[in-house]
DRENDO-1510 file (C-alpha; in Angstrom, 1 decimal, always signed):
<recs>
REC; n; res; u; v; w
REC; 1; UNK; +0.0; +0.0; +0.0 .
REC; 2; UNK; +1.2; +3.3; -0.9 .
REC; 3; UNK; +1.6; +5.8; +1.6 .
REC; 4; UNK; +1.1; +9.5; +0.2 .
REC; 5; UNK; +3.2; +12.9; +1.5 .
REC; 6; UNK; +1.7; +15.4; +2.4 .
REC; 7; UNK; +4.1; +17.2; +4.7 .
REC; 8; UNK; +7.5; +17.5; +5.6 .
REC; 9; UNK; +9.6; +18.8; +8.8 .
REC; 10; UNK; +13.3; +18.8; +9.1 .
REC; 11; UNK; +15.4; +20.2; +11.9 .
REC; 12; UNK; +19.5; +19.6; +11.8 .
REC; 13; UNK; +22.3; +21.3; +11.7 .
REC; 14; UNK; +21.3; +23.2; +8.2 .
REC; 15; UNK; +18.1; +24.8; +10.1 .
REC; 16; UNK; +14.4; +24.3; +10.2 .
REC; 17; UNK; +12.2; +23.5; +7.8 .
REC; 18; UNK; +12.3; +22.1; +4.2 .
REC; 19; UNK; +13.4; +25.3; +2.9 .
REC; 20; UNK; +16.6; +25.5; +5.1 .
REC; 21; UNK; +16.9; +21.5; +3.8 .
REC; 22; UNK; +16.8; +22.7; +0.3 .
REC; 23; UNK; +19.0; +25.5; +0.8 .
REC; 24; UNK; +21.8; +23.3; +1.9 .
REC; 25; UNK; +21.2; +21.0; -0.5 .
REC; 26; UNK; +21.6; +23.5; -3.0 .
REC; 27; UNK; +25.0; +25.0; -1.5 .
REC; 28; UNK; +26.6; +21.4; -1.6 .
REC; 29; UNK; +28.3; +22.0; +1.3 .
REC; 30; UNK; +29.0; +20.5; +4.7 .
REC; 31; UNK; +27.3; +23.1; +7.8 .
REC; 32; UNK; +29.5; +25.1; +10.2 .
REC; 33; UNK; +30.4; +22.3; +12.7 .
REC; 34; UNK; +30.1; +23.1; +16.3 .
REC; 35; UNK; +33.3; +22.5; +19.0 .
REC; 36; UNK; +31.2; +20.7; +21.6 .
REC; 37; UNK; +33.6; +21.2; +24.5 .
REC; 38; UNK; +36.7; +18.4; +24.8 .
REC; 39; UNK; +34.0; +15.9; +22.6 .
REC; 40; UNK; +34.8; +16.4; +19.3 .
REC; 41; UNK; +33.0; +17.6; +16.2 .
REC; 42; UNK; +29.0; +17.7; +15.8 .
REC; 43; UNK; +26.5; +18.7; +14.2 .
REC; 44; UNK; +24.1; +19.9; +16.3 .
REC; 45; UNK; +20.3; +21.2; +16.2 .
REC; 46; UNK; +19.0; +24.7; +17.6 .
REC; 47; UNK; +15.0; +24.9; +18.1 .
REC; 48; UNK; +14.2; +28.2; +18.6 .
REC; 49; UNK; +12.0; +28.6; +16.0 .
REC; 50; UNK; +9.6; +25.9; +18.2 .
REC; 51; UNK; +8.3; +29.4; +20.1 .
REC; 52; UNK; +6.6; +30.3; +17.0 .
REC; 53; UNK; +4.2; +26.9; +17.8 .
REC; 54; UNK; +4.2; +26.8; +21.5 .
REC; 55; UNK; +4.1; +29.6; +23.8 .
REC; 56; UNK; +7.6; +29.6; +25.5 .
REC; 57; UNK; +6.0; +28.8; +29.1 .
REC; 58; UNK; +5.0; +25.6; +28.0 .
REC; 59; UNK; +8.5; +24.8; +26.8 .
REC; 60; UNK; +10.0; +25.1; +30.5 .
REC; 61; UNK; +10.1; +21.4; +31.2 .
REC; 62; UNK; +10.6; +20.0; +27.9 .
REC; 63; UNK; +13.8; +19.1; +27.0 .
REC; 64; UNK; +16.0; +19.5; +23.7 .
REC; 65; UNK; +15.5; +16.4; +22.5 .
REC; 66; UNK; +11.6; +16.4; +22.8 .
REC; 67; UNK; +11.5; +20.0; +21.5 .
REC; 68; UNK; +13.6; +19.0; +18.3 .
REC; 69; UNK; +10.7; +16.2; +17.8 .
REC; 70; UNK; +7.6; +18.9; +18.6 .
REC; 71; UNK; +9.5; +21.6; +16.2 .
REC; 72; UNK; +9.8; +19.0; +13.5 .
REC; 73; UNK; +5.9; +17.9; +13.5 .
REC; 74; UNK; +4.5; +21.5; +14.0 .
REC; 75; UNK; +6.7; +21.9; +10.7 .
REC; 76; UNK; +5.3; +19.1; +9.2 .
REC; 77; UNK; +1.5; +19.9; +9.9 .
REC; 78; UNK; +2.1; +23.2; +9.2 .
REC; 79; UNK; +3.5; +22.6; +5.6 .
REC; 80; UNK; +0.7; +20.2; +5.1 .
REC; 81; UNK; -1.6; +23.0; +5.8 .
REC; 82; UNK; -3.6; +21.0; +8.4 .
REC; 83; UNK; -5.1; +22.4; +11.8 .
REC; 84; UNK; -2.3; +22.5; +14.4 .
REC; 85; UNK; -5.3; +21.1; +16.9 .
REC; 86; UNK; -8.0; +19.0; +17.4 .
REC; 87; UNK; -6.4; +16.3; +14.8 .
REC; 88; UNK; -9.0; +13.6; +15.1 .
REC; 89; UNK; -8.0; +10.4; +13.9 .
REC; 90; UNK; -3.8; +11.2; +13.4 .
REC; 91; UNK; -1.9; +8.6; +14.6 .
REC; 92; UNK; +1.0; +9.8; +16.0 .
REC; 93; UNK; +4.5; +7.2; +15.7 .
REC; 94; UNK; +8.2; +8.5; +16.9 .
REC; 95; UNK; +10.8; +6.4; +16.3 .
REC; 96; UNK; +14.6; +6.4; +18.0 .
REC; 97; UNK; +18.1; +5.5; +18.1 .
REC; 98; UNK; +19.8; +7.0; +21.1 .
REC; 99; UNK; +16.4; +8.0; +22.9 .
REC; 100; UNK; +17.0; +11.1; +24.7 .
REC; 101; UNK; +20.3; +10.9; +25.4 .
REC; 102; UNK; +21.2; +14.0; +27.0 .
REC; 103; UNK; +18.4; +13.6; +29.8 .
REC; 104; UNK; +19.0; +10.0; +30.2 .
REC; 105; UNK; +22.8; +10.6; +31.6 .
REC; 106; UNK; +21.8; +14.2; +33.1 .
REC; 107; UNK; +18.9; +11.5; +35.7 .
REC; 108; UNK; +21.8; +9.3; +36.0 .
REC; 109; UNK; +23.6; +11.8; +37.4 .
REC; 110; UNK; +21.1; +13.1; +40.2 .
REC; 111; UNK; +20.8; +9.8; +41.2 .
REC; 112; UNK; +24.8; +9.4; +41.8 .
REC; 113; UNK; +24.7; +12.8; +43.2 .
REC; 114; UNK; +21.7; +13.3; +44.9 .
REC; 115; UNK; +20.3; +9.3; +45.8 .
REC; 116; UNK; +17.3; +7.9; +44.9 .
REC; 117; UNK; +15.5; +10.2; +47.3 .
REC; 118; UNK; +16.2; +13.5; +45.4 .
REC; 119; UNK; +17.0; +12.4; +41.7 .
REC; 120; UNK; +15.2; +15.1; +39.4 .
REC; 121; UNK; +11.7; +13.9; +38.3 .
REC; 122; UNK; +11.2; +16.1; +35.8 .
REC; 123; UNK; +14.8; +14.9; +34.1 .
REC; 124; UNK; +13.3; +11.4; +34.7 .
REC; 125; UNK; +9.9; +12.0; +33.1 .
REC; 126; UNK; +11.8; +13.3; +30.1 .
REC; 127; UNK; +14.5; +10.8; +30.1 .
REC; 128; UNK; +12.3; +7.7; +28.7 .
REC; 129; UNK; +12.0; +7.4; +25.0 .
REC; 130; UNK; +8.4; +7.7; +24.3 .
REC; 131; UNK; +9.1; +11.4; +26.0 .
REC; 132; UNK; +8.7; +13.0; +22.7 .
REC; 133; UNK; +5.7; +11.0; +21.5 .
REC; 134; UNK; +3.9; +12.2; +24.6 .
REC; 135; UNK; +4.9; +15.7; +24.3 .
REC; 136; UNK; +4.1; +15.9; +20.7 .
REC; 137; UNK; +0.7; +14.4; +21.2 .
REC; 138; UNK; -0.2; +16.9; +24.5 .
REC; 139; UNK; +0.7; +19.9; +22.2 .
REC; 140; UNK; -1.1; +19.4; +19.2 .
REC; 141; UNK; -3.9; +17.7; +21.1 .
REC; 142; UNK; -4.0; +14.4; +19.1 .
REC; 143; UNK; -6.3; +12.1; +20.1 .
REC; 144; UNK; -5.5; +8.9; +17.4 .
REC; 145; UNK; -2.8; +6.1; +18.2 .
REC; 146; UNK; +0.4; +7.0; +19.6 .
REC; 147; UNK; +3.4; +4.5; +19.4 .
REC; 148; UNK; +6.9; +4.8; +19.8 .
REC; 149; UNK; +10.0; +2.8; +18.2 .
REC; 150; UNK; +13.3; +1.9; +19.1 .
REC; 151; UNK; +15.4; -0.3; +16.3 .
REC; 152; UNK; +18.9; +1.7; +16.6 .
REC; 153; UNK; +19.4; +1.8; +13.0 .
REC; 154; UNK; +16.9; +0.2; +11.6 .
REC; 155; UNK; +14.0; +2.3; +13.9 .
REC; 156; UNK; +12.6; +4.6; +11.1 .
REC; 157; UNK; +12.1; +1.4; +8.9 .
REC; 158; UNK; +10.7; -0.5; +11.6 .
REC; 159; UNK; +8.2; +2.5; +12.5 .
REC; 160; UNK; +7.5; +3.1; +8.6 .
REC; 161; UNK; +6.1; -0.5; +8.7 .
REC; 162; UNK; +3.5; +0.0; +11.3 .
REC; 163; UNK; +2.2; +3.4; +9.8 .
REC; 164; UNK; +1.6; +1.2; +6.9 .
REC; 165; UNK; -0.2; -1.1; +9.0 .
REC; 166; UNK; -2.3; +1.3; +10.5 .
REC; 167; UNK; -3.5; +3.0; +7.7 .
REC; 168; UNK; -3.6; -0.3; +5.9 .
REC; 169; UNK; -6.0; -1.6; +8.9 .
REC; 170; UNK; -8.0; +2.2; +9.1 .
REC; 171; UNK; -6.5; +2.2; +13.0 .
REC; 172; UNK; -5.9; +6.0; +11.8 .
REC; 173; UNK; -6.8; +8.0; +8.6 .
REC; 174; UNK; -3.0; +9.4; +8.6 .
REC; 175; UNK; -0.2; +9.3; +10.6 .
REC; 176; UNK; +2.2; +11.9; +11.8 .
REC; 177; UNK; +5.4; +10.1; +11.9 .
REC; 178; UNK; +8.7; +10.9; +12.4 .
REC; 179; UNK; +12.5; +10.0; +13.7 .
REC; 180; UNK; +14.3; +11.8; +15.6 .
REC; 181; UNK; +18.2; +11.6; +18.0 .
REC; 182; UNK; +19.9; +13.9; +20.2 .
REC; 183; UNK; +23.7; +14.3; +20.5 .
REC; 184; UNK; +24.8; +14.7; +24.4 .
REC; 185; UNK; +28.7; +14.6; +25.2 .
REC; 186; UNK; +28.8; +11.4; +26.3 .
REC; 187; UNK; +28.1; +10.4; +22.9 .
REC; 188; UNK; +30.9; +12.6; +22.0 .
REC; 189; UNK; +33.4; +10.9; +24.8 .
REC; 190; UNK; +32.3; +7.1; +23.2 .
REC; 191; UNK; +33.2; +8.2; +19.8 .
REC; 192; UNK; +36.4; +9.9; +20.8 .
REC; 193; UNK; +37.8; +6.7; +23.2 .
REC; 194; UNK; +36.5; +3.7; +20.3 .
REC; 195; UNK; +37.9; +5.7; +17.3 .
REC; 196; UNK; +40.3; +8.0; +18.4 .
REC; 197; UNK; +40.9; +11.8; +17.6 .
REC; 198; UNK; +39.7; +13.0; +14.1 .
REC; 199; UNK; +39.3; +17.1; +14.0 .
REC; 200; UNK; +39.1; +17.6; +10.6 .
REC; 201; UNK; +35.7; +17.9; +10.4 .
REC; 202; UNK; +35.2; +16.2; +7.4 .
REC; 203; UNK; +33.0; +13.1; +6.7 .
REC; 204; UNK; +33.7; +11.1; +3.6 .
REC; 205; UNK; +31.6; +8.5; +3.4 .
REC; 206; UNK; +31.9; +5.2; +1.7 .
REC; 207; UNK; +35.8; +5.6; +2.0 .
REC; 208; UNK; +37.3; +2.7; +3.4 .
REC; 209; UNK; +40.5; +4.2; +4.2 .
REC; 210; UNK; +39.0; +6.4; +7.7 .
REC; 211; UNK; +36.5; +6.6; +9.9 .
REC; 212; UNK; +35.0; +9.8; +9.8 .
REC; 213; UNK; +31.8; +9.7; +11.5 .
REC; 214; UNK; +30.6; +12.9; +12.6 .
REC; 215; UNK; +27.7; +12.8; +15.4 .
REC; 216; UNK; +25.0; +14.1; +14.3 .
REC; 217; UNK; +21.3; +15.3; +15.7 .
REC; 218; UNK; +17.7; +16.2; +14.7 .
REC; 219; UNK; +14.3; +15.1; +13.3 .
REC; 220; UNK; +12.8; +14.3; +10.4 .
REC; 221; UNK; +8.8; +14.4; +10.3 .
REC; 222; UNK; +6.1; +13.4; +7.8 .
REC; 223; UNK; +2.4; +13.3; +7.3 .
REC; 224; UNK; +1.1; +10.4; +5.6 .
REC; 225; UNK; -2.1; +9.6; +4.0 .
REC; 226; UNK; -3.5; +6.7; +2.2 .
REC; 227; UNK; -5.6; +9.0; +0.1 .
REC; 228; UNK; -3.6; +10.7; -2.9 .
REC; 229; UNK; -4.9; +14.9; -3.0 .
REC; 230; UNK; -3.2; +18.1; -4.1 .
REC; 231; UNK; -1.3; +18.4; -1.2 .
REC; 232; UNK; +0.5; +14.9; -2.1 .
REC; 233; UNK; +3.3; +17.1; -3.8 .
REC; 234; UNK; +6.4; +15.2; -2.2 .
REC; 235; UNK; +5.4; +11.8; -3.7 .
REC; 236; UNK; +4.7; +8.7; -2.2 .
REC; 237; UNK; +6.1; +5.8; -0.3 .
REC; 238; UNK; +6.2; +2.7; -2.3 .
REC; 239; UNK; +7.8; +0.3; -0.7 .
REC; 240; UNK; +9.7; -0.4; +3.1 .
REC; 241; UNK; +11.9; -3.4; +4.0 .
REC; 242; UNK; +13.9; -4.8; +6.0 .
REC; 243; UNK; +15.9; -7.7; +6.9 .
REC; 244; UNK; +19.4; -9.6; +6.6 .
REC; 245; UNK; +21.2; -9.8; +3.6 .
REC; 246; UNK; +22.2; -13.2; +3.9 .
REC; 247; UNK; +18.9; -14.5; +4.7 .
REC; 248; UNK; +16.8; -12.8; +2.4 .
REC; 249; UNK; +17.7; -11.3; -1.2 .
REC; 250; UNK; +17.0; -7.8; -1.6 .
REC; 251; UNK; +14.9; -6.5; -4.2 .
REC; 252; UNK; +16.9; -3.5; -5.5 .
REC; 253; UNK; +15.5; -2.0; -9.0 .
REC; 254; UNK; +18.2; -1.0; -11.6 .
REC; 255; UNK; +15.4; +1.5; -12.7 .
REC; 256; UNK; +15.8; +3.6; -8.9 .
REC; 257; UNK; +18.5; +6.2; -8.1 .
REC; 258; UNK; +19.7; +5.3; -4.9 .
REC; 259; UNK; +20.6; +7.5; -1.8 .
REC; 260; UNK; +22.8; +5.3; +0.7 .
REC; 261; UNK; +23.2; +5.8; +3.6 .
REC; 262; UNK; +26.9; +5.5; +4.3 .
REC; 263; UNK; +27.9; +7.8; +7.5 .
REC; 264; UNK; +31.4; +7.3; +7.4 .
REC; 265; UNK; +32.1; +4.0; +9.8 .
REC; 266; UNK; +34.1; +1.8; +7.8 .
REC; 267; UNK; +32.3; -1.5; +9.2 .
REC; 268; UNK; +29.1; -0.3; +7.2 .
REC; 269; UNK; +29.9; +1.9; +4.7 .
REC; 270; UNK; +32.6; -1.5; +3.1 .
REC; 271; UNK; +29.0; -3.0; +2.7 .
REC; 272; UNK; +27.8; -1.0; -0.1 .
REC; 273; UNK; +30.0; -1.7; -2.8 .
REC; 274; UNK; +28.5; -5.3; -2.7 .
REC; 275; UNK; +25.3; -4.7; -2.9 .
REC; 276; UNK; +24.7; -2.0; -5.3 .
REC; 277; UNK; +23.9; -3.0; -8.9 .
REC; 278; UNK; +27.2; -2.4; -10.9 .
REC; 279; UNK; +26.8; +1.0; -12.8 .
REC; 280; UNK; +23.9; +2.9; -11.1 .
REC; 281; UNK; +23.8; +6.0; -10.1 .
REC; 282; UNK; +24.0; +6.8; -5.9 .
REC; 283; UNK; +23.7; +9.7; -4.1 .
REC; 284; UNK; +24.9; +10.1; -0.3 .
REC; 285; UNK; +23.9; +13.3; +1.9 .
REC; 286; UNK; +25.2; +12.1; +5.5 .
REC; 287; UNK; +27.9; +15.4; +5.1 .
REC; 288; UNK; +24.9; +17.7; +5.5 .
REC; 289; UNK; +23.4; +16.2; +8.6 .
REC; 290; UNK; +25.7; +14.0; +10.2 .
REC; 291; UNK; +25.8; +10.3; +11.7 .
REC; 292; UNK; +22.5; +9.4; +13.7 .
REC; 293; UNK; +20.3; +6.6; +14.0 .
REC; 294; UNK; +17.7; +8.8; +12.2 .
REC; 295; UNK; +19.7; +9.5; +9.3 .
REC; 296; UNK; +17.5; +7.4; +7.3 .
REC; 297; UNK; +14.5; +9.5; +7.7 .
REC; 298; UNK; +16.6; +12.3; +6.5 .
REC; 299; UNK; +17.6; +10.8; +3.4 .
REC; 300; UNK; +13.7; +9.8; +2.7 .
REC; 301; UNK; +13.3; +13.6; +3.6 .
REC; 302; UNK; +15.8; +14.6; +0.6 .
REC; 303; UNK; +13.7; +11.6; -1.7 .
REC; 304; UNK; +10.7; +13.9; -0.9 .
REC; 305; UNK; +12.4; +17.3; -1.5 .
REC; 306; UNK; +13.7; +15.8; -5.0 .
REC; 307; UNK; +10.5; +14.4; -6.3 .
REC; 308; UNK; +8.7; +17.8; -5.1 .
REC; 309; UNK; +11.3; +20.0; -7.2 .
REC; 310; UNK; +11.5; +17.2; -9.5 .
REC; 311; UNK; +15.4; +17.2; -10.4 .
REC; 312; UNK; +18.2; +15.5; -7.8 .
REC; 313; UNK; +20.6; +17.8; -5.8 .
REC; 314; UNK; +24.4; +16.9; -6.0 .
REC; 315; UNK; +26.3; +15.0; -3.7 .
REC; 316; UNK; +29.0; +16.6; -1.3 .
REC; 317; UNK; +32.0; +17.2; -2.7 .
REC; 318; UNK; +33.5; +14.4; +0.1 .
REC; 319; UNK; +31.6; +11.7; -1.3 .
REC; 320; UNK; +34.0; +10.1; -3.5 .
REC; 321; UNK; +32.7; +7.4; -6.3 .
REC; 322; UNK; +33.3; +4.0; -6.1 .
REC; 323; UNK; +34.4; +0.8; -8.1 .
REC; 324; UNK; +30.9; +0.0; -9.6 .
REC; 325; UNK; +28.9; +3.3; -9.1 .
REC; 326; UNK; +29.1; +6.4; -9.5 .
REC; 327; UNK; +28.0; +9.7; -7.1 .
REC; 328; UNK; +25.5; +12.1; -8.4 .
REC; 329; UNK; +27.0; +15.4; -8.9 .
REC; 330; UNK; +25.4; +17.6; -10.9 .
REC; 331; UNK; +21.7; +19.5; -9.2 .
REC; 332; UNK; +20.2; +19.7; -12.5 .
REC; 333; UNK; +19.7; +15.9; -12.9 .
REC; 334; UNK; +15.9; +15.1; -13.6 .
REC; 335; UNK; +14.4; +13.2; -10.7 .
REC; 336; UNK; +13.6; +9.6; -11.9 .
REC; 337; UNK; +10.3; +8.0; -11.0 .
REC; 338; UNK; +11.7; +5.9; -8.3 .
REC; 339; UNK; +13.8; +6.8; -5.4 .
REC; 340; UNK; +15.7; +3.9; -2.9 .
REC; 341; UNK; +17.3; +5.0; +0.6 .
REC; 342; UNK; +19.0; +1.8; +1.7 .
REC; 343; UNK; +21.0; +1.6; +4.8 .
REC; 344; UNK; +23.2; -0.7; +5.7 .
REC; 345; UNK; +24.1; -1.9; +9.2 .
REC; 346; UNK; +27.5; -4.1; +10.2 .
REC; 347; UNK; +25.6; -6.8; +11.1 .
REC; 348; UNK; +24.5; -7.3; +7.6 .
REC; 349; UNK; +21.5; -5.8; +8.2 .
REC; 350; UNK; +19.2; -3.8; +5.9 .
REC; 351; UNK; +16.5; -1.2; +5.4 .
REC; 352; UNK; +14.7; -0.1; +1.8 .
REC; 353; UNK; +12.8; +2.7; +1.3 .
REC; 354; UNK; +11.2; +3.6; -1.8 .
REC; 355; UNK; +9.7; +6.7; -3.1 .
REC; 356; UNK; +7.5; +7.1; -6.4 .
REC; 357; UNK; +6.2; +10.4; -7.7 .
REC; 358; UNK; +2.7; +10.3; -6.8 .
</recs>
């Protein structure tokens, strides 16, 4: 069953909104990466644009990595020119890597430092992963479903299955869905002790000669309907799966363009290269918003972008091309009629999603 978009919200490193997306996009280049005290390189997220939504009072006791989520769905409901209350039947699914990160190890620590007695509720409360579901749903008073998914890499396929489901089974009439991961320092720390000290600020993915992961954060939202209208301008989702390569084949279509999800760690990105049909055409967009869990959503976000403008952006300038495929460089390229996103995970797992112009 075909799932129809009908509106997008992105929040990263490049700004809020599709149009910040697009801007990037155009530019070709990597955003200003932020020093995040003795961690490393990140790419981080600023929300706020969120006060334009919520009034700021109600913001006191939500944290950044819920207020990334809510910015990203008011975004999305906003471009798809829908009511920003009283949603009806709008199931509501948030998917997850990390979870929220930064509150998670922030409750940790008031319990070290304060006992069990006086940990911080509120950083508790916000410290579970279905924090930004519950937030999202409280703020634009939705009243449909509300799930959320954790699958580390493989979450936004995962969750894109069970909106199909549930518009599939009428549970909802859309579904606001989305992905979203926070960067905290501890994050920053891991990455820093298991690959060592890379400052050069540049990710060049699918190169198997470094690992030049960059942490990234964000959300990517979108509002899908089973029902094609006018306001289905970014396409349509054709197709979502997931699995193990060796156990089940993967049915890649030499007629797609395909956006991989390569985000600079060797173990996954040396997966690509077999799995590719030999002389296709790839694109890879990790520079622009970094490595997350969620990274898949925004390269289905791009998909969208490209089918609404109808032509493909280029690839960073980092992305190198590869024995078997080549890298998408020029912005003027015609958008074809199918777009893949796969990702590929070290433990030869995968995740496929397809995009049709609607």
């Amino acid at each position: 069953m075909e799932m129809y978009i009908k509106g997008l919200g992105v929040v990263g490193c490049f700004g809020s909104g599709a149009g910040d997306l697009a801007a990037c996009l155009e530019k070709g280049a990597p955003p200003l990466i932020a020093k995040v005290s003795a961690s490393g390189p990140a790419y981080l997220a600023e929300t706020s644009k969120l006060e334009t939504f919520v009034p700021k009072k109600s913001l006191r006791r939500i944290d950044h990595f819920s207020q990334m989520a809510a910015l990203a769905a008011c975004l999305a409901v906003q471009d798809a020119g829908e009511p920003s209350s009283g949603a009806g039947l709008t199931g509501l699914i948030v998917c997850s890597g990390y979870g929220a990160a930064q509150s998670t190890f922030s409750f940790l620590d008031s319990v070290i430092n304060d006992g069990d007695a006086c940990a911080s509720p509120t950083l508790f409360s916000n410290s579970v992963h279905n924090s930004a579901a519950g937030h999202i749903s409280i703020l634009l008073k939705m009243e449909g479903p509300c799930l959320t998914v954790s699958q580390f890499g493989m979450s936004v396929h995962s969750a894109l299955l069970i909106a199909r489901q549930w518009l599939h089974e009428g549970r909802a009439d859309q579904v606001l869905f989305g992905a979203v991961d926070e960067y905290c320092n501890v994050l920053g720390y891991c990455r820093r002790r298991f690959f060592g000290e890379d400052d050069t600020g540049i990710m060049t993915p699918l190169s198997q000669e470094r690992q030049s992961a960059i942490p990234g954060e964000g959300a990517a939202f979108f509002l899908l309907s089973k029902e094609k209208n006018e306001k289905s301008r970014y396409g349509a989702v054709v197709d979502v799966a997931m699995g193990r390569i060796e156990e089940k084949g993967m049915n890649l279509s030499g007629d797609a363009i395909y956006f991989l999800g390569a985000d600079g760690h060797k173990s996954c990105d040396r997966l690509y290269k077999g799995v590719i049909p030999r002389g296709i055409e790839a694109a890879c967009y990790s520079p622009l918003y970094g490595s997350l869990p969620a990274g898949p959503a925004f390269d289905m976000a791009i998909a969208a972008l490209s089918i609404r403008e109808g032509r493909l952006f280029a690839s960073p300038e980092s992305v190198k091309d590869q024995e078997g495929f080549r890298i998408i460089r020029g912005s003027n390229t015609a958008a074809p009629s199918l777009i893949t996103c796969l990702k590929l995970e070290k433990e030869d797992e995968y995740g496929i999603i397809t995009l049709a112009d609607g």
